[in-house]
Biopython code that builds the backbone (N, CA, C, O; Angstrom):
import numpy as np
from Bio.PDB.StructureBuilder import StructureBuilder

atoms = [
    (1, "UNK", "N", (12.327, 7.817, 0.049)),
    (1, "UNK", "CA", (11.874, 6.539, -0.474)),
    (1, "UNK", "C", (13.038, 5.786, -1.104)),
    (1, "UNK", "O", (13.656, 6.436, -1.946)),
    (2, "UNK", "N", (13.445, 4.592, -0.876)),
    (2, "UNK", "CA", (14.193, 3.737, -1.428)),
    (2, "UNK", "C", (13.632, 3.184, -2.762)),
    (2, "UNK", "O", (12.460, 2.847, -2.932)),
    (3, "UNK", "N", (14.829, 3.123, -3.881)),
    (3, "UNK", "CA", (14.192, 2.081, -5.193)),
    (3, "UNK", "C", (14.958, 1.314, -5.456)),
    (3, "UNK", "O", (16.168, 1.307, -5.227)),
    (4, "UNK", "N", (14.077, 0.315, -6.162)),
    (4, "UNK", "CA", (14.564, -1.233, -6.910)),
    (4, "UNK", "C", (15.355, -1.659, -5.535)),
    (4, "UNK", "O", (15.262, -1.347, -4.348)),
    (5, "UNK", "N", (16.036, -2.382, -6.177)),
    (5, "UNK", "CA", (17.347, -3.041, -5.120)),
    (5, "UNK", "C", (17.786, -2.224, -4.116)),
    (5, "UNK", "O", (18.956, -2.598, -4.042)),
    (6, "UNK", "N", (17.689, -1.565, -3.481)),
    (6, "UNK", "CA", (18.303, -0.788, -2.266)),
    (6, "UNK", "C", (16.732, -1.558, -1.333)),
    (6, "UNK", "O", (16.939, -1.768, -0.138)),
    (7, "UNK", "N", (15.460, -1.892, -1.806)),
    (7, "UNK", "CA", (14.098, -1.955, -1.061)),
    (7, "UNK", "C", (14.645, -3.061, -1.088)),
    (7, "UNK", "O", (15.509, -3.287, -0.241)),
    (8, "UNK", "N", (14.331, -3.997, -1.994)),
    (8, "UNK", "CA", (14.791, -5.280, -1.872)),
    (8, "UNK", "C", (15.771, -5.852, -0.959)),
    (8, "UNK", "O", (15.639, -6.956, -0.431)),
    (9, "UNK", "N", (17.172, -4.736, -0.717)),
    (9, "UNK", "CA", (18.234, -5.456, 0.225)),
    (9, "UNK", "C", (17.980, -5.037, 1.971)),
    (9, "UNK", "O", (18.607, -5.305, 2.996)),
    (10, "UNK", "N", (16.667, -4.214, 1.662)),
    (10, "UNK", "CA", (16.091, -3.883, 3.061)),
    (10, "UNK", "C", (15.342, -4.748, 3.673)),
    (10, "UNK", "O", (15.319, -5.057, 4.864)),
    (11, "UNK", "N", (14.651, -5.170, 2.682)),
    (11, "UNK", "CA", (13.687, -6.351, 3.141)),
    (11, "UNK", "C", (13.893, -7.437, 3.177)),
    (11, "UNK", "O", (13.016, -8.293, 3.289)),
    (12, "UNK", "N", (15.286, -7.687, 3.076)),
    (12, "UNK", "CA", (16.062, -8.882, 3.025)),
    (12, "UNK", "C", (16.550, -8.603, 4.293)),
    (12, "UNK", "O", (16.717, -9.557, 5.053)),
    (13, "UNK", "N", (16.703, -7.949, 4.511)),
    (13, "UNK", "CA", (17.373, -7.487, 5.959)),
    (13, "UNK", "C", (16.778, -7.216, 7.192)),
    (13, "UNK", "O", (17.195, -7.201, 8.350)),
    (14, "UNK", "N", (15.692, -7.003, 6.657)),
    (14, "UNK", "CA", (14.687, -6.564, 8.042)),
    (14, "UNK", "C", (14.296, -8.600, 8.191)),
    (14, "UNK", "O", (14.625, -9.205, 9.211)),
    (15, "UNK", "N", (13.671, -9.235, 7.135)),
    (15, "UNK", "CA", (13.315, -10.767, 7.573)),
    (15, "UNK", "C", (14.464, -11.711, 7.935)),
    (15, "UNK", "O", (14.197, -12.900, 8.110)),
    (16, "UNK", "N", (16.095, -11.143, 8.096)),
    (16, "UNK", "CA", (17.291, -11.289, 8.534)),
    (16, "UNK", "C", (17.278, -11.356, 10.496)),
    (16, "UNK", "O", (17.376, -12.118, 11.458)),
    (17, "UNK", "N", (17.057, -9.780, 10.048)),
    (17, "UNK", "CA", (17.340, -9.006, 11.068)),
    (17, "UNK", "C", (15.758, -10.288, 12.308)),
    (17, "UNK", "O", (16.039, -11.086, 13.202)),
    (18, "UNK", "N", (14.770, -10.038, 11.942)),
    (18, "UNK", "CA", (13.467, -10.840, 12.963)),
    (18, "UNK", "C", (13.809, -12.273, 12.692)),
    (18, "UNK", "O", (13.198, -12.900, 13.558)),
    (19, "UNK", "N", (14.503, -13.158, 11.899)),
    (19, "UNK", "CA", (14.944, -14.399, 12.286)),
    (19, "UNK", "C", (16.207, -14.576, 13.406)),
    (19, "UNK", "O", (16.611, -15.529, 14.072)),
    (20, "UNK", "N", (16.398, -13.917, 13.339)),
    (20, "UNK", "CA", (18.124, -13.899, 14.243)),
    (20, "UNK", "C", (17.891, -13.065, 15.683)),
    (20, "UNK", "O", (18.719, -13.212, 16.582)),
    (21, "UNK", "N", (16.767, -12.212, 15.859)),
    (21, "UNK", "CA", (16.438, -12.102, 17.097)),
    (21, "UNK", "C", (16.732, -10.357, 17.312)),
    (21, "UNK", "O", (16.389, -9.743, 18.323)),
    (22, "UNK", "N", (17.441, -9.742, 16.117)),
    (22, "UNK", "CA", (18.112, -8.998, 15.904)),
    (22, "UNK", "C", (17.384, -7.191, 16.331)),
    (22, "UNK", "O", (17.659, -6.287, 15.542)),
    (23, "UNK", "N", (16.639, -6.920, 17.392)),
    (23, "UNK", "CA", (15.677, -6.054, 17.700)),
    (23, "UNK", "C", (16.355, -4.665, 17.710)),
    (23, "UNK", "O", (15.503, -3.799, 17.514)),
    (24, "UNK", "N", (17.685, -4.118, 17.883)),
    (24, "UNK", "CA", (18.345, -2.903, 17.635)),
    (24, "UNK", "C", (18.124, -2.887, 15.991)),
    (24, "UNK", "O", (18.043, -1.744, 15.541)),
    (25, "UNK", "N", (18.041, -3.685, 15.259)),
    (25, "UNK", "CA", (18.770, -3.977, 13.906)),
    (25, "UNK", "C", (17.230, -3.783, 13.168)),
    (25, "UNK", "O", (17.147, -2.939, 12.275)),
    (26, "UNK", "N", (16.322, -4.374, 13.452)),
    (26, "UNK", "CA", (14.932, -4.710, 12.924)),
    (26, "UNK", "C", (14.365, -2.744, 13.367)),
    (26, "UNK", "O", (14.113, -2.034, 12.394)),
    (27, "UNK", "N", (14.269, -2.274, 14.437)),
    (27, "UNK", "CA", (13.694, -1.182, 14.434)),
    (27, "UNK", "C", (14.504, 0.021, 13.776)),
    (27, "UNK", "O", (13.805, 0.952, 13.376)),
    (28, "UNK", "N", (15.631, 0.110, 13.639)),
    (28, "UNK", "CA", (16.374, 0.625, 12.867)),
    (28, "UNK", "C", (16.074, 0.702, 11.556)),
    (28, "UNK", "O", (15.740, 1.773, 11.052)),
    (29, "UNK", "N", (16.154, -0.318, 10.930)),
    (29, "UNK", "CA", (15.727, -0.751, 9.452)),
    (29, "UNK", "C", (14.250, -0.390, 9.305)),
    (29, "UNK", "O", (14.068, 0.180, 8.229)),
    (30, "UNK", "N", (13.209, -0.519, 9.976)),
    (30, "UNK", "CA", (11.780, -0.021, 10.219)),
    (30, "UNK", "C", (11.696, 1.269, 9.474)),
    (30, "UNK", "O", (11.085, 1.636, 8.471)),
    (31, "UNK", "N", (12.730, 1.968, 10.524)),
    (31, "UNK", "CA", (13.025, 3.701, 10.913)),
    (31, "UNK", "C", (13.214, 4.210, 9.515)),
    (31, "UNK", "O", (12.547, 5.118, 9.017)),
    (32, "UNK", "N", (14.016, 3.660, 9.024)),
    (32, "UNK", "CA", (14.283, 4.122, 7.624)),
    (32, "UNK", "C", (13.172, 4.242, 6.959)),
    (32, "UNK", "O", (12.897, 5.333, 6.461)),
    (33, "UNK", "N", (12.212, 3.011, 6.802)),
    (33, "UNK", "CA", (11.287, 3.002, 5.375)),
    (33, "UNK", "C", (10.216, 3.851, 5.692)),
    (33, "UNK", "O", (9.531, 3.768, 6.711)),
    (34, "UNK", "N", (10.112, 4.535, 4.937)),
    (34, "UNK", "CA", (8.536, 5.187, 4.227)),
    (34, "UNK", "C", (7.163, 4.408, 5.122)),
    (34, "UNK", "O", (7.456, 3.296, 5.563)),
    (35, "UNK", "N", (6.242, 4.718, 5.311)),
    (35, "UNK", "CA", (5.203, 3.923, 5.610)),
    (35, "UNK", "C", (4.300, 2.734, 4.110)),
    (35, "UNK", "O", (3.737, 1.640, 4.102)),
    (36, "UNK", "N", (4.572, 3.575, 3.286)),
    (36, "UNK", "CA", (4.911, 2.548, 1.726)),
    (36, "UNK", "C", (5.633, 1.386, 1.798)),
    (36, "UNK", "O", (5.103, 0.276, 1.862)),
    (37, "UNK", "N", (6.971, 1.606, 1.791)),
    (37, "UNK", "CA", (7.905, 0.945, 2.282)),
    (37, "UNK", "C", (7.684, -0.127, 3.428)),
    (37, "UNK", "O", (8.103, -1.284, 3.401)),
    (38, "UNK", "N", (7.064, 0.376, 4.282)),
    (38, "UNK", "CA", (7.163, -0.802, 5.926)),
    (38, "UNK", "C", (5.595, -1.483, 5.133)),
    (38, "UNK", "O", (5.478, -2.709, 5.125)),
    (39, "UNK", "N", (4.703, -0.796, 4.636)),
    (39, "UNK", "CA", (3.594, -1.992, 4.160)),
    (39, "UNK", "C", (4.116, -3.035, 3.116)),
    (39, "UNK", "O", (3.486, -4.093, 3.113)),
    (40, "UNK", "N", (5.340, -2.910, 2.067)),
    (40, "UNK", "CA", (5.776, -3.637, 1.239)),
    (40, "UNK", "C", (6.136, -4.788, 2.229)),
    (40, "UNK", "O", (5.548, -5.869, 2.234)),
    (41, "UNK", "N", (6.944, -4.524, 2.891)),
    (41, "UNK", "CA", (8.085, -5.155, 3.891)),
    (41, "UNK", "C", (7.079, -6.077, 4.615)),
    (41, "UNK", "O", (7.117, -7.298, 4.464)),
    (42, "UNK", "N", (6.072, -5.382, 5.499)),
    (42, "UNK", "CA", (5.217, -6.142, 5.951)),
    (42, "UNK", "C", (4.549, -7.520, 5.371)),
    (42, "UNK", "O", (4.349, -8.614, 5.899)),
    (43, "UNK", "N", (4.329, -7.087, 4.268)),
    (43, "UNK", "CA", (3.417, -8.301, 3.277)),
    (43, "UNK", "C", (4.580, -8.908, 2.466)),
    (43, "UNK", "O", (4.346, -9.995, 1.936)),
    (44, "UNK", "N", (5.481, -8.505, 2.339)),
    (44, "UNK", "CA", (6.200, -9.484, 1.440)),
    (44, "UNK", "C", (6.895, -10.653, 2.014)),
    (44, "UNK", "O", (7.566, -10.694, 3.045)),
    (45, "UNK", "N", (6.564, -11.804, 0.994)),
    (45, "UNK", "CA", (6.874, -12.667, 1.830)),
    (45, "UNK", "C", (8.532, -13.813, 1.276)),
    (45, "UNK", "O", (9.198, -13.438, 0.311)),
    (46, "UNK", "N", (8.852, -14.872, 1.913)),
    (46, "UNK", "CA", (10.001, -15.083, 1.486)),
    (46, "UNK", "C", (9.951, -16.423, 0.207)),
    (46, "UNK", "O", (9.112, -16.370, -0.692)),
    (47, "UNK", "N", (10.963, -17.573, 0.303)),
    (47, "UNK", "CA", (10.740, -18.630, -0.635)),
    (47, "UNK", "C", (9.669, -19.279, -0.297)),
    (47, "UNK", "O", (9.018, -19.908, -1.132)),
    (48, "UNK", "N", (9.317, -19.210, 1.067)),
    (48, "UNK", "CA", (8.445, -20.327, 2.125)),
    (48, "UNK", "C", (7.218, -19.455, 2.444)),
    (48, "UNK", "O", (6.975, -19.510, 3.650)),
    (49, "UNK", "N", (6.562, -18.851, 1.921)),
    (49, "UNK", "CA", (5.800, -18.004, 2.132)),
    (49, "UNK", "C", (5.860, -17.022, 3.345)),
    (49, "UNK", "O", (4.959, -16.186, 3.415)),
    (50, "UNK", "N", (6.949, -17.038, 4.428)),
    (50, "UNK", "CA", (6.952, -16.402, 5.560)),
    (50, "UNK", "C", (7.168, -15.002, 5.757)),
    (50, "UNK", "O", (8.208, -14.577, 5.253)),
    (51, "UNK", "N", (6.471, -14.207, 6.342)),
    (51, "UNK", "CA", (6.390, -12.661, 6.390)),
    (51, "UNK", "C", (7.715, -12.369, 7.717)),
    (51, "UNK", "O", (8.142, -13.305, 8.394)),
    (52, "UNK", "N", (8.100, -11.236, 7.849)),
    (52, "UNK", "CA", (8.800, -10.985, 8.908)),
    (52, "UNK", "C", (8.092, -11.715, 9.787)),
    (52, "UNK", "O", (8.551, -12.789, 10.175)),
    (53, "UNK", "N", (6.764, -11.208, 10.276)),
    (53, "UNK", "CA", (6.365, -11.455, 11.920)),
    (53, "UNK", "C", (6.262, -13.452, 11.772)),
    (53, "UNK", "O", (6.188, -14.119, 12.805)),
    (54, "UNK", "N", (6.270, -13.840, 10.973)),
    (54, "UNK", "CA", (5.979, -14.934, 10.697)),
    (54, "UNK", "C", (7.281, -15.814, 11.498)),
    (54, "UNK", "O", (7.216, -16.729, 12.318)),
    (55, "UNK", "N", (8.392, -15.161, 10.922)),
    (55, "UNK", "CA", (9.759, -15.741, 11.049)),
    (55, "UNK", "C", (10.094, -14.809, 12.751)),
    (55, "UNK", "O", (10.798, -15.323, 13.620)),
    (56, "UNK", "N", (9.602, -13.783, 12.875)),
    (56, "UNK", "CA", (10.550, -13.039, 14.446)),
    (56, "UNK", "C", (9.370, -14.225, 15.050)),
    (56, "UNK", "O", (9.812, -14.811, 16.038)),
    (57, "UNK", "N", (7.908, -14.691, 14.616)),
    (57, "UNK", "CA", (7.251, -15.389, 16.080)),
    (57, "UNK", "C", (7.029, -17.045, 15.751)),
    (57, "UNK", "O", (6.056, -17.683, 16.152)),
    (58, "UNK", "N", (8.145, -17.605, 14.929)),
    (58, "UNK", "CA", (8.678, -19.120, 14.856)),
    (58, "UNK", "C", (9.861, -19.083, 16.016)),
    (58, "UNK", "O", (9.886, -19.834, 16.991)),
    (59, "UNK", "N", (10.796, -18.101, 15.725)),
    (59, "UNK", "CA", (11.941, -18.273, 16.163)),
    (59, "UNK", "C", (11.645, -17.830, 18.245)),
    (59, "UNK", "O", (12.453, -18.083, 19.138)),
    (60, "UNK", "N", (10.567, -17.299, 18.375)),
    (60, "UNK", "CA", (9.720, -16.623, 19.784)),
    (60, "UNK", "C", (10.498, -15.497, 19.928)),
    (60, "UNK", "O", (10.989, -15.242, 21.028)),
    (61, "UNK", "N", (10.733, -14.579, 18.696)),
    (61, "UNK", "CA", (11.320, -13.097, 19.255)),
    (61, "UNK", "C", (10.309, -12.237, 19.465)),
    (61, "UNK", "O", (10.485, -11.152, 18.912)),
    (62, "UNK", "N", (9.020, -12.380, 20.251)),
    (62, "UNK", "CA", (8.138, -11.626, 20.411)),
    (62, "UNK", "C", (7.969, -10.158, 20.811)),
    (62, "UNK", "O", (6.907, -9.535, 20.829)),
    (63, "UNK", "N", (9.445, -9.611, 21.195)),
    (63, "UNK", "CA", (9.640, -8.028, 21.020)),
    (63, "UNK", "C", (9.977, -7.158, 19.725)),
    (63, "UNK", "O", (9.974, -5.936, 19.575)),
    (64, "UNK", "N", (10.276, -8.224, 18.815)),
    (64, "UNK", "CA", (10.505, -7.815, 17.352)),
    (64, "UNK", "C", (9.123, -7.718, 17.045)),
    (64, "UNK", "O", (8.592, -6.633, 16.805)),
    (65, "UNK", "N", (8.387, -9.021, 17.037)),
    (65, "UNK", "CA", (6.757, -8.881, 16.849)),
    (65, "UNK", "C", (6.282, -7.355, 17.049)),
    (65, "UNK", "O", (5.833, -6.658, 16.138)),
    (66, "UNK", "N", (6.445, -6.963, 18.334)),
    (66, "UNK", "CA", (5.702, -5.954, 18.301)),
    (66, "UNK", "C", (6.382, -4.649, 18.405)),
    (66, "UNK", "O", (5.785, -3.649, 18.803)),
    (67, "UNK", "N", (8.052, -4.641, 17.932)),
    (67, "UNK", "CA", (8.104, -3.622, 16.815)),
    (67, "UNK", "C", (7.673, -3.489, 15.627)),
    (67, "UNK", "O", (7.267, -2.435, 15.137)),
    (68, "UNK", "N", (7.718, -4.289, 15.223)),
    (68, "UNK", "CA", (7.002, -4.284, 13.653)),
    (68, "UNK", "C", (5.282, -3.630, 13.909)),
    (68, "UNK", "O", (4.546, -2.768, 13.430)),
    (69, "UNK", "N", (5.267, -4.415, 14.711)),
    (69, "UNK", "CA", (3.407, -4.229, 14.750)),
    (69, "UNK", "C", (3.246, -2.544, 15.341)),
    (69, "UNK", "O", (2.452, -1.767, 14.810)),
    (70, "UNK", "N", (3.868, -2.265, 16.163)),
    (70, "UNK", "CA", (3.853, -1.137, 16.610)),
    (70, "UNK", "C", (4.211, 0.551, 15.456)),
    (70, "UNK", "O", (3.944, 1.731, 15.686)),
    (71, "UNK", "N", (4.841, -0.065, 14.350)),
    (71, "UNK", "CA", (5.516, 0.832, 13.265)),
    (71, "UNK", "C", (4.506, 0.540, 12.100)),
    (71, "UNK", "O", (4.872, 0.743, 10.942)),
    (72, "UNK", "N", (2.955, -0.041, 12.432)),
    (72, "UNK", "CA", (2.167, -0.286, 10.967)),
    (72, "UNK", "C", (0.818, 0.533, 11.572)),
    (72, "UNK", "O", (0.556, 0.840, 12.735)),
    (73, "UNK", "N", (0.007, 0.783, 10.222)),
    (73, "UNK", "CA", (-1.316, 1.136, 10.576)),
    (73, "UNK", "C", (-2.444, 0.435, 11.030)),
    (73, "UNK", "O", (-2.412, -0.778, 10.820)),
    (74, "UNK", "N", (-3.613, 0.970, 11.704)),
    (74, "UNK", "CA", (-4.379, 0.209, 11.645)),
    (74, "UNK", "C", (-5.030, -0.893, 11.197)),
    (74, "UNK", "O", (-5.235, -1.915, 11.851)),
    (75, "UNK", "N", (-5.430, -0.628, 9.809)),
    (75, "UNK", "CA", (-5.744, -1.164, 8.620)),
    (75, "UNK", "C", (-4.913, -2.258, 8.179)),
    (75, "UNK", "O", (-5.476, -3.324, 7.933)),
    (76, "UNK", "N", (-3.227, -2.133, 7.989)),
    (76, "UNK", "CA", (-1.850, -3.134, 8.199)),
    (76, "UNK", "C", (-2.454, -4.281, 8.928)),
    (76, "UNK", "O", (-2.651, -5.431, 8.536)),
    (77, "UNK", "N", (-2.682, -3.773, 9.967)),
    (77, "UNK", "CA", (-3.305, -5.024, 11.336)),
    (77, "UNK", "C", (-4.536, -5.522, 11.164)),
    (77, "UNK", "O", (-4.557, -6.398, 12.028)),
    (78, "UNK", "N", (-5.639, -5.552, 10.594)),
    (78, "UNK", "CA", (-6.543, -5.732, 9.683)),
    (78, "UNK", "C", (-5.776, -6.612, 8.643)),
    (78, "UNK", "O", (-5.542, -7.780, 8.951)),
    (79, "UNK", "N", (-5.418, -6.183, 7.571)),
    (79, "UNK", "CA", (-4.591, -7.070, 6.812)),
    (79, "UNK", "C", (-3.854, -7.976, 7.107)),
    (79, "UNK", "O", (-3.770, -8.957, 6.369)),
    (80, "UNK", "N", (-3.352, -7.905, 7.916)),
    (80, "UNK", "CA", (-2.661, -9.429, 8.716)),
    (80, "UNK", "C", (-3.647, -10.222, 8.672)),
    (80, "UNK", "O", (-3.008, -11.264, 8.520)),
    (81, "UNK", "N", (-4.608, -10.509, 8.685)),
    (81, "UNK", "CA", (-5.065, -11.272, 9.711)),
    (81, "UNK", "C", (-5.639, -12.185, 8.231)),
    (81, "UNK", "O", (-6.141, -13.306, 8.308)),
    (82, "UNK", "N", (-5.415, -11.365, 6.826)),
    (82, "UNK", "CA", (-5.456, -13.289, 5.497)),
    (82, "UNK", "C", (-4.494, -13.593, 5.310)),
    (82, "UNK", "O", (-4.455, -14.407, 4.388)),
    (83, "UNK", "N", (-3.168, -13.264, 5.907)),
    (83, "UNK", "CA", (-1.998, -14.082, 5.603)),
    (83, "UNK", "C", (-2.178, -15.448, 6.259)),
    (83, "UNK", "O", (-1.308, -16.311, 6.138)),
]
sb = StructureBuilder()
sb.init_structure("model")
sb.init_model(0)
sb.init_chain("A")
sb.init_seg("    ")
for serial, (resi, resn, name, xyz) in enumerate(atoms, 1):
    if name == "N":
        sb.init_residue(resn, " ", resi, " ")
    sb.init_atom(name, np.array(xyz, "f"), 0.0, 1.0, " ", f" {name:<3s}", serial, name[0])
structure = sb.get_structure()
């Protein structure tokens, strides 16, 4: 499990990594977190309210989309759906 600022510079990095198209870089960073961790990441959002999948499916990186989606739980995917 990652703490404080080491999570923070992950999840800065993973909504980096799905704006820029960055799909070696985004499942990598996935790989690392905890399933704790990838639900933080999942829901957290940026200045603009935008979640990762928000920003990988503005920019149309729709294989990032569904790494992310593919690395969450059921329930995760359920939860998407009041953002």
């Amino acid at each position: 499990m990652q703490h404080g600022n080491v999570l923070i510079d992950l999840i800065v990095a993973v909504h980096y990594a799905a704006k820029q198209g960055d799909k070696g870089s985004v499942k990598t960073l996935l790989e690392s977190l905890t399933p704790e961790e990838r639900s933080q990441l999942l829901f957290k959002q940026d200045r603009e309210g935008n979640t990762v999948l928000h920003l990988a499916a503005r920019e149309g990186h729709t294989e990032k989309m569904k790494i992310v989606l593919d690395n969450i739980t059921p329930e995760q995917h359920l939860q998407l759906r009041s953002i």
